[in-house]
py3Dmol code that shows the C-alpha trace and the ligand (Angstrom):
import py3Dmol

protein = """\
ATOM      1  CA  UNK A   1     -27.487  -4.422  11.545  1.00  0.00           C
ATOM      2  CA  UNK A   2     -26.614  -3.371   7.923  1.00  0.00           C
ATOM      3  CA  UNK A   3     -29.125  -4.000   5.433  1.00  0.00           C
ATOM      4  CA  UNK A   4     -28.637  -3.531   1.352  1.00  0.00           C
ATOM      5  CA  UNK A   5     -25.222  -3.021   1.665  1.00  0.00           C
ATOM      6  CA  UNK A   6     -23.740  -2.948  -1.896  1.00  0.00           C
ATOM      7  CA  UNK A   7     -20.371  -2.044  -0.908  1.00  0.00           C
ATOM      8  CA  UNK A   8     -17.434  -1.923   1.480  1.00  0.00           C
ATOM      9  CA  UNK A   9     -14.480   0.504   1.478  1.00  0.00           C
ATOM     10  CA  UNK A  10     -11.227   0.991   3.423  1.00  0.00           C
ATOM     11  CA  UNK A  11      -8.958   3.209   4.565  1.00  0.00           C
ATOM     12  CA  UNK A  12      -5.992   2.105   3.815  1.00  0.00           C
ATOM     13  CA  UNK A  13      -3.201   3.332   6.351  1.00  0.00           C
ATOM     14  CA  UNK A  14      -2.776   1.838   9.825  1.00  0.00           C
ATOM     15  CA  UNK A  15      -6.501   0.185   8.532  1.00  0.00           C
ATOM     16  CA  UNK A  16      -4.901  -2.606   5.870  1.00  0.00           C
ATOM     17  CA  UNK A  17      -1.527  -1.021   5.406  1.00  0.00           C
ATOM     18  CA  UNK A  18       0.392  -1.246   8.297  1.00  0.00           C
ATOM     19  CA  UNK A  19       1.401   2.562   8.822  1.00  0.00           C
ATOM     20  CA  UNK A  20       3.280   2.330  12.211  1.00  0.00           C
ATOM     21  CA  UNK A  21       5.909  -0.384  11.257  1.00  0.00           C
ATOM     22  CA  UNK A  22       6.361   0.943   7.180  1.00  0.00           C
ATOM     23  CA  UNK A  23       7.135   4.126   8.886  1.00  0.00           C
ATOM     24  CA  UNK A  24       9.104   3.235  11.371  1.00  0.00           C
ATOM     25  CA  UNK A  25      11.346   1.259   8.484  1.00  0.00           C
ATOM     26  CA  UNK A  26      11.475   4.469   6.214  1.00  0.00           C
ATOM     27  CA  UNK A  27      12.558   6.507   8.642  1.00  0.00           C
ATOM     28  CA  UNK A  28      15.458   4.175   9.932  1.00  0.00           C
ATOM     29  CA  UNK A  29      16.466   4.216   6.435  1.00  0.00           C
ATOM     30  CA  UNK A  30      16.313   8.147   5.811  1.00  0.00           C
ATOM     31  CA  UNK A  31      17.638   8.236   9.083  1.00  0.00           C
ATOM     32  CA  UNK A  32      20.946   5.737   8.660  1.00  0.00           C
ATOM     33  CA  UNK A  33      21.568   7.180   5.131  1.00  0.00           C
ATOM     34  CA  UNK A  34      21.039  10.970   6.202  1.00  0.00           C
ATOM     35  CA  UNK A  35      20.613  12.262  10.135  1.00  0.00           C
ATOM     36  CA  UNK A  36      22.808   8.764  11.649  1.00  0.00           C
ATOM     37  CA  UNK A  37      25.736  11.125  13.185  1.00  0.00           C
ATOM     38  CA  UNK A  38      23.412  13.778  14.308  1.00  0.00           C
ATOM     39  CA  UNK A  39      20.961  12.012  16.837  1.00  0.00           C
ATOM     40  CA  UNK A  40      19.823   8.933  18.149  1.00  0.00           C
ATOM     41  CA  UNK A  41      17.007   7.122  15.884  1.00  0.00           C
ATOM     42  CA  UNK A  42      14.152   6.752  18.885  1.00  0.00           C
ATOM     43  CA  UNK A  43      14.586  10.481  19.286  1.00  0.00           C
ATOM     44  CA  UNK A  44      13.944  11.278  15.839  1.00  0.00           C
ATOM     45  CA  UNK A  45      11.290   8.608  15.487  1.00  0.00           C
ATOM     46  CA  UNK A  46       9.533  10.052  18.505  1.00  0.00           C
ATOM     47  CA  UNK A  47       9.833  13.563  17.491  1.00  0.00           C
ATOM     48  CA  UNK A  48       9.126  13.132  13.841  1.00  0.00           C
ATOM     49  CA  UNK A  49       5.925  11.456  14.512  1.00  0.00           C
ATOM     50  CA  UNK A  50       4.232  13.983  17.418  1.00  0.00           C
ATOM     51  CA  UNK A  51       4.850  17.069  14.135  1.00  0.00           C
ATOM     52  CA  UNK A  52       3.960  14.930  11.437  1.00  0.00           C
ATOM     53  CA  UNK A  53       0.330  14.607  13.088  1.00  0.00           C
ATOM     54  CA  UNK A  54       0.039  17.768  13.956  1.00  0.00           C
ATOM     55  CA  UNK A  55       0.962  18.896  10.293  1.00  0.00           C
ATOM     56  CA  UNK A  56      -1.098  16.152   9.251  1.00  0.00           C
ATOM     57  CA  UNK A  57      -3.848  17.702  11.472  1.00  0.00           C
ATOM     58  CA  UNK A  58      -3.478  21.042   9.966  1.00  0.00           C
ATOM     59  CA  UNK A  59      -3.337  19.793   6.592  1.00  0.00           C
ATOM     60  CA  UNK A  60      -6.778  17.844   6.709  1.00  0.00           C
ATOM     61  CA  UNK A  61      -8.599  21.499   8.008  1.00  0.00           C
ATOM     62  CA  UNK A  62      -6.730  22.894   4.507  1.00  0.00           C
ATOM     63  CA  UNK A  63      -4.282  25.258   6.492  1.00  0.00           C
ATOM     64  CA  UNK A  64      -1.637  24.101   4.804  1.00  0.00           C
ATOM     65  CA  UNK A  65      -0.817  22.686   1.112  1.00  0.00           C
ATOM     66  CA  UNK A  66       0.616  19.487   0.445  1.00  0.00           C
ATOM     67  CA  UNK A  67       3.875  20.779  -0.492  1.00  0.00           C
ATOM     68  CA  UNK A  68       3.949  22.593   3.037  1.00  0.00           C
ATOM     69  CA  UNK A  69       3.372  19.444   4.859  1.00  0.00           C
ATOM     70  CA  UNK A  70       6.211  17.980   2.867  1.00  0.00           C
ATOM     71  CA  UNK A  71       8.816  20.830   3.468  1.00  0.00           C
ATOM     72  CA  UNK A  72       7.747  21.321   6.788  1.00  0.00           C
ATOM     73  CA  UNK A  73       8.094  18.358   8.374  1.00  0.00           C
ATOM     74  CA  UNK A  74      11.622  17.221   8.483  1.00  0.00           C
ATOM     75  CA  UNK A  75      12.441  21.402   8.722  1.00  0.00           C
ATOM     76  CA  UNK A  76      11.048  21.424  12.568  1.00  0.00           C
ATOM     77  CA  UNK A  77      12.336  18.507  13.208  1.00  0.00           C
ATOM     78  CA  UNK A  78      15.882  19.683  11.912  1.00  0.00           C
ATOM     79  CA  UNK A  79      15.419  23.010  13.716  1.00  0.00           C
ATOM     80  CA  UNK A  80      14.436  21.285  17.138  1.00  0.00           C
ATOM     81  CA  UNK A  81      17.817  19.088  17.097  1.00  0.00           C
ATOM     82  CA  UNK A  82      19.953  21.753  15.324  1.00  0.00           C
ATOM     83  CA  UNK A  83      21.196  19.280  12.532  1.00  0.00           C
ATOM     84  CA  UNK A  84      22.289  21.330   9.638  1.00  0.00           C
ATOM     85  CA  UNK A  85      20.281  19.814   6.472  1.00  0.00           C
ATOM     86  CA  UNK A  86      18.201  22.739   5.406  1.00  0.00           C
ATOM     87  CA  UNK A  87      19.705  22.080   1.854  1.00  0.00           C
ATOM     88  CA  UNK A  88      18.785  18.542   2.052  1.00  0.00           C
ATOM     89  CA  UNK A  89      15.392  18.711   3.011  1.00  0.00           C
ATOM     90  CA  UNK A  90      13.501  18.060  -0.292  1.00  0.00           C
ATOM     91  CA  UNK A  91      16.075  15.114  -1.651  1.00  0.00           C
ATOM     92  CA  UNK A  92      15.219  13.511   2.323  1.00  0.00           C
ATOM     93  CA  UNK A  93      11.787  14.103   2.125  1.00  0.00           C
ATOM     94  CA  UNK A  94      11.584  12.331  -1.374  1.00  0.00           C
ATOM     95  CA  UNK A  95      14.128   9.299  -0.215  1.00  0.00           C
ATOM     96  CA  UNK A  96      11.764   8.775   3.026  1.00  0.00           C
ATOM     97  CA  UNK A  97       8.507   8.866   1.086  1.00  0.00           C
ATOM     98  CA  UNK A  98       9.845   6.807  -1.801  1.00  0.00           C
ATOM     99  CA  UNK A  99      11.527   4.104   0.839  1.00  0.00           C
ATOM    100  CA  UNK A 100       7.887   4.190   2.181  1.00  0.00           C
ATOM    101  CA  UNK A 101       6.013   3.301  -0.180  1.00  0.00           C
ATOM    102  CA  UNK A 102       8.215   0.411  -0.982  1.00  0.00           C
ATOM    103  CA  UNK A 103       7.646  -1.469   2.350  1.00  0.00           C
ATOM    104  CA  UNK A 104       5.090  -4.362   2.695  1.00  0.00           C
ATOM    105  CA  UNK A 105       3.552  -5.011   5.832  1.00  0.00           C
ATOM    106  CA  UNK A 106      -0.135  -5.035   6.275  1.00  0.00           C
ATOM    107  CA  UNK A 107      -2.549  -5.579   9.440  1.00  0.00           C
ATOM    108  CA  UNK A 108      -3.307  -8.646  10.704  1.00  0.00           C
ATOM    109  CA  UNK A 109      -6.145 -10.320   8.739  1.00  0.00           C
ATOM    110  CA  UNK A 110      -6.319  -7.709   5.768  1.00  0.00           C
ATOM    111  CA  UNK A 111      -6.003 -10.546   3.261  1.00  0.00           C
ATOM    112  CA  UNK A 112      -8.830 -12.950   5.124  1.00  0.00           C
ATOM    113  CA  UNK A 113     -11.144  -9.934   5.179  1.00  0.00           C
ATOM    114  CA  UNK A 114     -10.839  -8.582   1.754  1.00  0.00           C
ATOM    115  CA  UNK A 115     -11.304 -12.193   0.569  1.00  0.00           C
ATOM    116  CA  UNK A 116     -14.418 -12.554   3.031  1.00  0.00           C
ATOM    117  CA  UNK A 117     -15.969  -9.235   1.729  1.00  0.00           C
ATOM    118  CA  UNK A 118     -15.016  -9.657  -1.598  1.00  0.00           C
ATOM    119  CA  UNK A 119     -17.656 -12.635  -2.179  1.00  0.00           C
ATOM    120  CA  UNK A 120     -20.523 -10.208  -0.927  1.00  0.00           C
ATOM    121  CA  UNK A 121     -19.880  -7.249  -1.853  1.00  0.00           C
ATOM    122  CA  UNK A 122     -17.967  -5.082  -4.404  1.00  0.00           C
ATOM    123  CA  UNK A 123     -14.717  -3.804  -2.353  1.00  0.00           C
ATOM    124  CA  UNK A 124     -12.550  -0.589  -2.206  1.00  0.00           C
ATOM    125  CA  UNK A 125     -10.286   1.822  -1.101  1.00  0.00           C
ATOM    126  CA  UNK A 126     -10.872   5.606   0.023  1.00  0.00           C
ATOM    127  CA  UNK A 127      -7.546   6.651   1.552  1.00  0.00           C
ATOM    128  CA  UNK A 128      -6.086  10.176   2.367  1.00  0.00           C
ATOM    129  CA  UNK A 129      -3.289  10.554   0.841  1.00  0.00           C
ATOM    130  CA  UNK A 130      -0.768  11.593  -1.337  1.00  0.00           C
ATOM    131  CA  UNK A 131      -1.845   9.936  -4.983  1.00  0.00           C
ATOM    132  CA  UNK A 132       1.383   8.225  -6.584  1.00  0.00           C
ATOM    133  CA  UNK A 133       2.472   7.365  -3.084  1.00  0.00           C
ATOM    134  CA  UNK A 134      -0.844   5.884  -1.943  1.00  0.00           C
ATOM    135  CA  UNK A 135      -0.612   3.196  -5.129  1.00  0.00           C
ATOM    136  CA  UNK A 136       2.886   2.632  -4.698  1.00  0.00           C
ATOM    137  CA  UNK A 137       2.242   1.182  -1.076  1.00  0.00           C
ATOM    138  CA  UNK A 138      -0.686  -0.833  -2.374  1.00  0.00           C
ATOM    139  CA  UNK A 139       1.135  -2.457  -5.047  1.00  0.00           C
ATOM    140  CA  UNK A 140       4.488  -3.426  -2.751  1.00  0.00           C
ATOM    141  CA  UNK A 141       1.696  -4.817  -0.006  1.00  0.00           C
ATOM    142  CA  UNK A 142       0.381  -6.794  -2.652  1.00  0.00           C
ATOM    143  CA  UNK A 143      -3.534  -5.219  -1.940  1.00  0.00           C
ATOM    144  CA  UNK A 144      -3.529  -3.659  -5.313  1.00  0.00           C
ATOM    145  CA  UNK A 145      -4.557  -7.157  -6.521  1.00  0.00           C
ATOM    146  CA  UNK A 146      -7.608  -7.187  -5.001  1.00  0.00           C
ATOM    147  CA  UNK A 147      -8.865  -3.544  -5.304  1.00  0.00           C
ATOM    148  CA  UNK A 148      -9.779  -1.954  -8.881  1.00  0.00           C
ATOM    149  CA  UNK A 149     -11.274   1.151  -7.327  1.00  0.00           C
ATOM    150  CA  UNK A 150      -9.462   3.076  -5.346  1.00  0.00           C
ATOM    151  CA  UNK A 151      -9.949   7.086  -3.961  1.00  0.00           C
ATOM    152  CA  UNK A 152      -7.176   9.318  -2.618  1.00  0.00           C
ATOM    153  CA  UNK A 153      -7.815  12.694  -1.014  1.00  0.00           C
ATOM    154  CA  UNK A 154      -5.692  13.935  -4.524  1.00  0.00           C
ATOM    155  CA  UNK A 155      -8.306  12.982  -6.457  1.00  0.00           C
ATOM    156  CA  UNK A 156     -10.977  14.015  -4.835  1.00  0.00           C
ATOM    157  CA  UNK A 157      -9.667  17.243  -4.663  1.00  0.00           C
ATOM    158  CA  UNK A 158     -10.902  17.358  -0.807  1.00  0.00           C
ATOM    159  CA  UNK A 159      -9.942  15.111   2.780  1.00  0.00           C
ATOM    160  CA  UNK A 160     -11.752  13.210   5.088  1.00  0.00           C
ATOM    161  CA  UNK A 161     -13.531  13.929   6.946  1.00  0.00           C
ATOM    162  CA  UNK A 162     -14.854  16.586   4.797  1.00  0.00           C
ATOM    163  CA  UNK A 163     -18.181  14.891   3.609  1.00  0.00           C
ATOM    164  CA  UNK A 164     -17.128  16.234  -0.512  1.00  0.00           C
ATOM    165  CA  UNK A 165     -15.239  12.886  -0.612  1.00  0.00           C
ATOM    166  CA  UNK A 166     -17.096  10.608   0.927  1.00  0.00           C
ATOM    167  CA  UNK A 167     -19.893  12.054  -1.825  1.00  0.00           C
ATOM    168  CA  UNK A 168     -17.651  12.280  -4.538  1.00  0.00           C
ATOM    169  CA  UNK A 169     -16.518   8.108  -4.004  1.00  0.00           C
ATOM    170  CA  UNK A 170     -19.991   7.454  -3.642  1.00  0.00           C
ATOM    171  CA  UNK A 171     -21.081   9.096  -6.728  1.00  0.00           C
ATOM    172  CA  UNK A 172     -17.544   7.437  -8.755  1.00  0.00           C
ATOM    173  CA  UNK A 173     -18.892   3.753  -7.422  1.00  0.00           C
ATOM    174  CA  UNK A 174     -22.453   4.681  -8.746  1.00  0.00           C
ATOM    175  CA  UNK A 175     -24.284   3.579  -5.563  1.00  0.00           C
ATOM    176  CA  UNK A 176     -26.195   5.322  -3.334  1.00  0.00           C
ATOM    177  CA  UNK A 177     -24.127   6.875  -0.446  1.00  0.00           C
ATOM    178  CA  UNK A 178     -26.509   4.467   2.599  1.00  0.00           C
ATOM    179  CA  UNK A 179     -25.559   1.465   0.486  1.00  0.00           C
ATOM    180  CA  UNK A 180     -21.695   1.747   1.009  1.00  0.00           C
ATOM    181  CA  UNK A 181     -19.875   0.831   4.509  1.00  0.00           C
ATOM    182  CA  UNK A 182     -16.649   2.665   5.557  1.00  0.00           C
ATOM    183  CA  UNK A 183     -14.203   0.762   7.467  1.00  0.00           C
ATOM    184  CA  UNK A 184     -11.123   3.207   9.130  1.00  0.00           C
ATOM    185  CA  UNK A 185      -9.081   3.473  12.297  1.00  0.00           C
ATOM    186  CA  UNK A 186      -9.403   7.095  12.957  1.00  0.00           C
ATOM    187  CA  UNK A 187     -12.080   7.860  14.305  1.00  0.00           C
ATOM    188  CA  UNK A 188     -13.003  11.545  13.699  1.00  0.00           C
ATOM    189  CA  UNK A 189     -11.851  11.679  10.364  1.00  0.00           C
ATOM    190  CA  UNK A 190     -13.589   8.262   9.022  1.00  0.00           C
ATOM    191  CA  UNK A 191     -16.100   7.748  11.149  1.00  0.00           C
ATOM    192  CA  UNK A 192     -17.941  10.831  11.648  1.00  0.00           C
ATOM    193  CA  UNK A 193     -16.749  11.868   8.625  1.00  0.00           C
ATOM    194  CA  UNK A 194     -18.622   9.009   6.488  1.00  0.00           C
ATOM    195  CA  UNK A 195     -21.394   9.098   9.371  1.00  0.00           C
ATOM    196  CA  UNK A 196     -22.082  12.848   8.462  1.00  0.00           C
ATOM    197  CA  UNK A 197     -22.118  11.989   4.889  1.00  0.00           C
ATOM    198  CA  UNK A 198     -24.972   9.662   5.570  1.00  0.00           C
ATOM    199  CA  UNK A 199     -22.534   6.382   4.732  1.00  0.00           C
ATOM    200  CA  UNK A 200     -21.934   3.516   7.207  1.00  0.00           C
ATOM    201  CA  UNK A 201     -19.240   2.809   9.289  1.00  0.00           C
ATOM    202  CA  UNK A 202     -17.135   0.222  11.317  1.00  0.00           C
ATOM    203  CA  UNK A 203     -14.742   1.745  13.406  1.00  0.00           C
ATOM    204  CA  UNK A 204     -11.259  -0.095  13.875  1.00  0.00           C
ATOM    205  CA  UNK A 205      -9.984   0.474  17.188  1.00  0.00           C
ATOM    206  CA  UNK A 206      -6.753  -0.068  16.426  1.00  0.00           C
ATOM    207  CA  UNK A 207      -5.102   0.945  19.392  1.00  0.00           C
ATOM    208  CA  UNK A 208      -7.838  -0.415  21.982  1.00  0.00           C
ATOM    209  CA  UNK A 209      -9.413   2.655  23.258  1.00  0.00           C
ATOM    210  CA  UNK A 210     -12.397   0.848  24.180  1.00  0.00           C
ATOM    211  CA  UNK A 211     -16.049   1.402  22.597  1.00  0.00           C
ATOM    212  CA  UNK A 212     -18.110   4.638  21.859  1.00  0.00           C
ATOM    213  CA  UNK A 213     -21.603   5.283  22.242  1.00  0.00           C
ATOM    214  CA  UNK A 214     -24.089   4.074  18.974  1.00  0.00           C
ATOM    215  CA  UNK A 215     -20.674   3.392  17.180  1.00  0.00           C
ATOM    216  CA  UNK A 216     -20.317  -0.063  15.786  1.00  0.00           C
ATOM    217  CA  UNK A 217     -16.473  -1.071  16.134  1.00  0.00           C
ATOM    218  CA  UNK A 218     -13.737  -3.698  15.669  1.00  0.00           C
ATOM    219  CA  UNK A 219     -10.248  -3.895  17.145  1.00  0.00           C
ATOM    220  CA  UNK A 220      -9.641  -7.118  15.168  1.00  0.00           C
ATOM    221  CA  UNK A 221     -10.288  -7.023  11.568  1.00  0.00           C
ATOM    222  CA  UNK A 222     -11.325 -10.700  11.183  1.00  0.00           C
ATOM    223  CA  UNK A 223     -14.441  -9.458  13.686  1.00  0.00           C
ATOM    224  CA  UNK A 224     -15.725  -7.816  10.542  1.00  0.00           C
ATOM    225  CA  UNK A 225     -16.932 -10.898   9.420  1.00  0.00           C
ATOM    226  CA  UNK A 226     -19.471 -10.818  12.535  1.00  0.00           C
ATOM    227  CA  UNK A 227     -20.836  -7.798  11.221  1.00  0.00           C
ATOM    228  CA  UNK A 228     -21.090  -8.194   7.539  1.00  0.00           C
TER     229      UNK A 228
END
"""
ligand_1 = """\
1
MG
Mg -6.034 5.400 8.631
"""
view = py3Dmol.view(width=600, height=400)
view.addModel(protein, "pdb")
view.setStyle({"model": 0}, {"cartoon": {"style": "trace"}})
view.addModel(ligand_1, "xyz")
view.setStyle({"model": 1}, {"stick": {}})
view.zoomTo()
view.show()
């Protein structure tokens, strides 16, 4: 299916780093130390997450910095429940992004697969993402052990799926951009994105939504192993 591969990258949230339940753990912290009187915590949780993708969203097509996407966030979600912490929202944007990169928890069979791959191939990470934050969560997960090269969006100076970083972590791991597979759960930014920069990819269908036409995909990451 693949042939020459010389190398295998990941994405790193909700793709080895379990994104949905470190989040959810933040946020129940930021929310018992700041917003606990205000509302109650599924609310926020639910609310928080629908703007935080679509600031996300906005942030990957560069309408917005990354110091927009931080002040913005927890400022509509304030606004929409009328809880008076205007003044607070750069100190509770720090405490839930600081509280998230300290928690742990990683997809089921991260460790098997890196392991697997790591005999083969050389391994690493291409993640969007904020840069200090982005190491943070790989050291208190325990996967900076196994990774010595590792991309953020920071870095690059551009986001997935804009092809620039695919290039530019092709051109940084000194192999030709055919020879490298991508393995992510989102599928527009990862997978077309490497796809359109001429890399290979391995969707992870994280949340089960079922195959797509001349897309090779996974919704268990041990199934890797039947591809590679
Ligand atoms: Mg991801």
């Amino acid at each position: 299916m693949f042939e020459n591969i010389k190398m295998v990258l990941f994405d790193l949230d909700h793709t080895l780093w379990d994104f949905d339940k470190n989040h959810e753990i933040a946020l129940k912290n930021t929310y018992d130390k700041y917003i606990k009187k205000d509302i109650n915590f599924d609310e926020l949780h639910l609310y928080y997450n629908k703007i935080n993708h679509k600031l996300w969203e906005k942030y990957r097509k560069e309408q917005i910095t990354q110091v927009e996407l931080r002040t913005q966030r927890f400022k509509i979600v304030f606004e929409h429940f009328d809880i008076k912490l205007e003044d607070k929202i750069k100190e509770i944007d720090a405490f839930y992004l600081n509280s998230l990169s300290q928690q742990k928890e990683t997809i089921n069979g991260s460790f098997e697969i890196i392991d697997y791959l790591n005999n083969n191939y050389e391994i690493g990470i291409l993640t969007n993402g904020f840069e200090s934050t982005q190491h943070k969560k790989m050291k208190s997960s325990g996967l900076d052990k196994h990774f010595n090269f590792i991309i953020t969006s920071d870095k690059a100076n551009a986001l997935k799926p804009n092809k620039k970083i695919f290039e530019y972590t092709a051109s940084k791991a000194g192999h030709d951009i055919k020879d490298i597979v991508y393995i992510g759960d989102d599928f527009e930014n990862d997978i077309l994105g490497a796809l359109n920069a001429n890399m290979k990819a391995i969707w992870f269908d994280l949340y089960k939504e079922g195959k797509k036409d001349n897309i090779i995909s996974v919704q268990n990451l041990i199934e890797i192993k039947n591809i590679l």
